[in-house]
N, C-alpha and C positions, 0 to 999 in steps of 0.2 A: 042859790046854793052857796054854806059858807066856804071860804078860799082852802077851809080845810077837808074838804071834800072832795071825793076821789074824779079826777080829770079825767072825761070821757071823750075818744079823740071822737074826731070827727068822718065823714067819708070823703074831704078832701085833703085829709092824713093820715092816711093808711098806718097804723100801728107795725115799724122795723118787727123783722125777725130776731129775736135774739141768735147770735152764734153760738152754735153746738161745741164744746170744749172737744179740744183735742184728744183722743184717748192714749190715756198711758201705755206705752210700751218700753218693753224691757229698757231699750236706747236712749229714753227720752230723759232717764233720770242720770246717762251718761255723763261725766265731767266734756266740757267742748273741746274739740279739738285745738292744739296750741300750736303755733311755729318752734315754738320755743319752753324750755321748764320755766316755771314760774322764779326757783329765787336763782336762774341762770341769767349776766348780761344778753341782752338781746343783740348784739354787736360780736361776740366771743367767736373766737378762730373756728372752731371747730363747724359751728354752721356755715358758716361762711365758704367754705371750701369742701363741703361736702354734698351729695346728691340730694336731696330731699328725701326719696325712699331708705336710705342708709339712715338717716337722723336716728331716728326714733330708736335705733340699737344701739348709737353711740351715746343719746345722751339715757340708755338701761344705763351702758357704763361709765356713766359720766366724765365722756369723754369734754362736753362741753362746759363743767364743774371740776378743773382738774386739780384743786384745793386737795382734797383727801386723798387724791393718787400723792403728789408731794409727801404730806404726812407720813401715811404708808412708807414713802422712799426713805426717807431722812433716817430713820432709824437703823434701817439696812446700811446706808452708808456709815454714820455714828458708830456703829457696832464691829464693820471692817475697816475703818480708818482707828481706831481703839485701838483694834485687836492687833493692826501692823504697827503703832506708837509702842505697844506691849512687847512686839519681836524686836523692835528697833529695825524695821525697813524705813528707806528711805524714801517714799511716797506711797498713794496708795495705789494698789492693779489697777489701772483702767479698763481691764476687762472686765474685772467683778464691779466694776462700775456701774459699765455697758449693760451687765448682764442684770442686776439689780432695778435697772430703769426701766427693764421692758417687763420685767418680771411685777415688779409694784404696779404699772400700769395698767398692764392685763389682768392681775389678779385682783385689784382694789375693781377693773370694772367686772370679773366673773361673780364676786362678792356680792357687791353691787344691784346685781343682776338677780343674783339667786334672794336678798333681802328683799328684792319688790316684788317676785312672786311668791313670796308668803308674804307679803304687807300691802299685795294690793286693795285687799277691800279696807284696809284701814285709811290708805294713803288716798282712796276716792272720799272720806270722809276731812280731812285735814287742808286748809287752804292750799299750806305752800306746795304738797305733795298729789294736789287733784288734778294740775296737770302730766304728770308723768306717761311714759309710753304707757304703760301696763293699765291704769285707771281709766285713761282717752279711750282705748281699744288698738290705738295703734300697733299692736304688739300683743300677741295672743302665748298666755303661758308654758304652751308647749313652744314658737318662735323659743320666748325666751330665754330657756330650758335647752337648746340645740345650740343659742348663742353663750350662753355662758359656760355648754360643755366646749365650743371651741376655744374661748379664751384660759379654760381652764387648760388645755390641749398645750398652747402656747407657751404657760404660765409650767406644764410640765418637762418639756423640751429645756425651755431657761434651767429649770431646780438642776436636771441632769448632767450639768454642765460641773457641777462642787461633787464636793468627796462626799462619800458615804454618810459618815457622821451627820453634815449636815442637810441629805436628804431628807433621811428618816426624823431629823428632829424639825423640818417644814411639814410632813408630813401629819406631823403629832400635831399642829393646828388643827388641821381642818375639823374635827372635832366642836372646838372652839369657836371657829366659823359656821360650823350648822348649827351649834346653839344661841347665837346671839339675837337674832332675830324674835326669839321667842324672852329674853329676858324682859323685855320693856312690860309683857305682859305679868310679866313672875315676880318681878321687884323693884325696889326705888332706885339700884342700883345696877343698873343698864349700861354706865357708863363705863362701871369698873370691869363689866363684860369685853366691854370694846376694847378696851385700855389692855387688856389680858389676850384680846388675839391682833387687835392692830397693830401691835409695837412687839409682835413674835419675831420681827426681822431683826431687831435688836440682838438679840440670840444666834440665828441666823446667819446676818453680817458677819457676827465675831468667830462664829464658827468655820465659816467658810476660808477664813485666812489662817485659821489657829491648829484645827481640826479636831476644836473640842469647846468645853466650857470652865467658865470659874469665876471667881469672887469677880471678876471686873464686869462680865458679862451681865450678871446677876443682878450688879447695881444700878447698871445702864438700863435693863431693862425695868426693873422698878420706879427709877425715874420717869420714866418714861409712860411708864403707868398713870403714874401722878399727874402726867403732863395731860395724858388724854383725859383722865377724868374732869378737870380741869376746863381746857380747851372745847370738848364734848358738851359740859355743864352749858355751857355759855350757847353751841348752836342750839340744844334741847330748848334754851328760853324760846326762840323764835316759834315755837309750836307748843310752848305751857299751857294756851287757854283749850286749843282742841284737843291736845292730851288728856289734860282733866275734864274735859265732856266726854270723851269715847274712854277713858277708863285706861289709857295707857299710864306708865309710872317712868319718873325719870328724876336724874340727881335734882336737874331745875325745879320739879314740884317739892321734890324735899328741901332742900336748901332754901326756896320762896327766897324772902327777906336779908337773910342769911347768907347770901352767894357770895356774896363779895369776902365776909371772912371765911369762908369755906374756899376762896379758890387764891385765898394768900396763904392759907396752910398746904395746901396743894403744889400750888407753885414752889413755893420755898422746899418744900419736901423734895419737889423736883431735881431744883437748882443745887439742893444738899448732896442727893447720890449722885446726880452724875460727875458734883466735883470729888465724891468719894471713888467712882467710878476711875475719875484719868489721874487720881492719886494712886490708887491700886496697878494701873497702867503703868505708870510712872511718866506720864505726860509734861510738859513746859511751862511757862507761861502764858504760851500763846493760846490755850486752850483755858485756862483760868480767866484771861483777859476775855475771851469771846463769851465765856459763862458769866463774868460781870454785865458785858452787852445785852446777855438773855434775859438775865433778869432784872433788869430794866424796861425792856420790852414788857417782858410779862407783869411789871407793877404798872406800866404806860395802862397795858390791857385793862385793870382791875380797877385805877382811878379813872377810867373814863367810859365802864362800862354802863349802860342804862338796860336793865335785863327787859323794859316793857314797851322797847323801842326796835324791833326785829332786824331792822338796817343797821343799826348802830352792832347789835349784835353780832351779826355776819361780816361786818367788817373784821370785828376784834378776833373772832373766830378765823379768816382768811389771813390776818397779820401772823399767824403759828408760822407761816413758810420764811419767814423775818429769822424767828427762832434757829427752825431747822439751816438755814444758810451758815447764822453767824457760828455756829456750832461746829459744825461741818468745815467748814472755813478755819477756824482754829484749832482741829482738828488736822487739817493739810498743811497749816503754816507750821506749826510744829514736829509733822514728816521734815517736810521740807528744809526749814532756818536752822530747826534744833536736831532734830535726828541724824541728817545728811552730815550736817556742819559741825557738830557735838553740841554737849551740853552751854547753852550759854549762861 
């Protein structure tokens, strides 16, 4: 028989069973369950000190990711430390401080929240997002629907705390909040979505101290816009390639090649109002100086950005709380040195 011919065993080798495949069930094509989000440190406070059955709600609101609650906050404060440089007090309320910090927190994670049940079958499809509560099953959409009405619960309490004025004009987001979600699918320009309800504190802030709006408000918040599109562009890279397989749309796949002079015209735009911004205030030095700092930072961002390097990204993208500090910071040193003390 030649050696290419078919091997007949023998009866003192019983010919293996082959194994029957596993049959598919609904669970089987489930993302695994995780300790942890995937682009979260695996070390980060929030697990650490939490129960294990609680996790999976905090990190809906990324409580263990708490990069874009920051974001969120910074603007809120920007917009009230403005607005009191514009009265000529001489620091900023610490209550509307207070009251800002818990309000950003809770409501970046009700947001949060309400974005993964409508993006979770996308977000089971996408690496960095197929561990999330919602994709795993840890967390069933109506769970997370009853969690993100109590933080929104919370997030209501805080609003009711300011004047009138500045109720109804937080109220006028939410609009803007239930459409974002759906932009990624609608256009290239998802980012400018975000940028138009993330940085709605800016408004807000100012309002809350002033008990209204205007030219300085307006700028602030435009910058700010800038900032996110920007900032946004840069996390979008970390999920370019599954976006363009599943058909999502984002500034990153428009810009491609291109990002790096698309996010110095951004930038700069940025850095442009909000020093138009604390001109219109009537702001000091100390606030110009910190806006020299920023945009530094944000050129540090742009030349050492690699958009097809995801860690690299998320850095650049997590260094924005750098921004918001030095901002905010020269912001209070100018209550403070120059307001208090007069003009120097």
């Amino acid at each position: 028989m030649p050696e290419s011919g078919p091997h007949l065993p023998s009866a003192a080798t019983p010919r293996a069973s082959p194994t029957p495949a596993a049959p598919q069930t609904p669970d089987s094509t489930r993302p695994r369950l995780a300790d942890h989000v995937a682009d979260a440190a695996t070390d980060n406070w929030f697990d650490r000190v939490t129960p294990p059955p609680l996790r999976p709600f905090g990190h809906l609101a990324r409580f263990d990711r708490p990069t874009g609650a920051w974001l969120l906050l910074f603007p809120c404060w920007w917009g009230q430390t403005l607005g009191e440089v514009q009265m000529g007090r001489a620091y900023p309320d610490p209550w509307y401080l207070l009251l800002f910090l818990i309000g950003a927190f809770v409501m970046r994670g009700a947001g949060c929240t309400y974005n993964d049940i409508i993006d979770r079958d996308v977000d089971a499809l996408v690496e960095r997002t197929r561990s999330r509560p919602l994709p795993t099953g840890q967390v069933t959409p109506l769970q997370a629907l009853i969690f993100a009405g109590m933080l929104s619960l919370i997030g209501l309490l805080v609003l009711l705390q300011f004047n009138t004025f500045t109720i109804w004009l937080a109220i006028a987001s939410l609009a803007l909040v239930a459409a974002y979600p759906f932009a990624k699918r609608m256009t290239n320009w998802a980012q400018l979505v975000l940028g138009l309800t993330f940085k709605w504190g800016a408004l807000v802030g100012f309002a809350a101290v002033t008990g209204g709006l205007g030219l300085t408000a307006l700028l602030l918040y435009g910058g700010c816009i800038s900032w996110t599109i920007g900032y946004d562009t840069i996390y979008a890279h970390q999920d370019s390639r599954d976006d363009a397989e599943i058909g999502l749309r984002s500034t990153a796949l428009k810009f491609g090649d291109q990002t790096g002079t698309w996010l110095a015209a951004l930038y700069a735009g940025a850095v442009a109002l909000w020093s138009l911004a604390a001109l219109a205030a009537g702001a000091g030095w100390p606030v110009y100086l910190a806006l020299l700092l920023v945009a530094l930072q944000l050129v540090w961002q742009i030349t050492t950005l690699d958009t097809h390097d995801p860690a690299n990204c998320r850095e650049r993208f997590k260094s924005n709380r750098v921004v918001g500090w030095l901002f905010f910071t020269g912001l209070v040193v100018d209550l403070v040195l120059v307001q208090a003390v007069g003009k120097l």
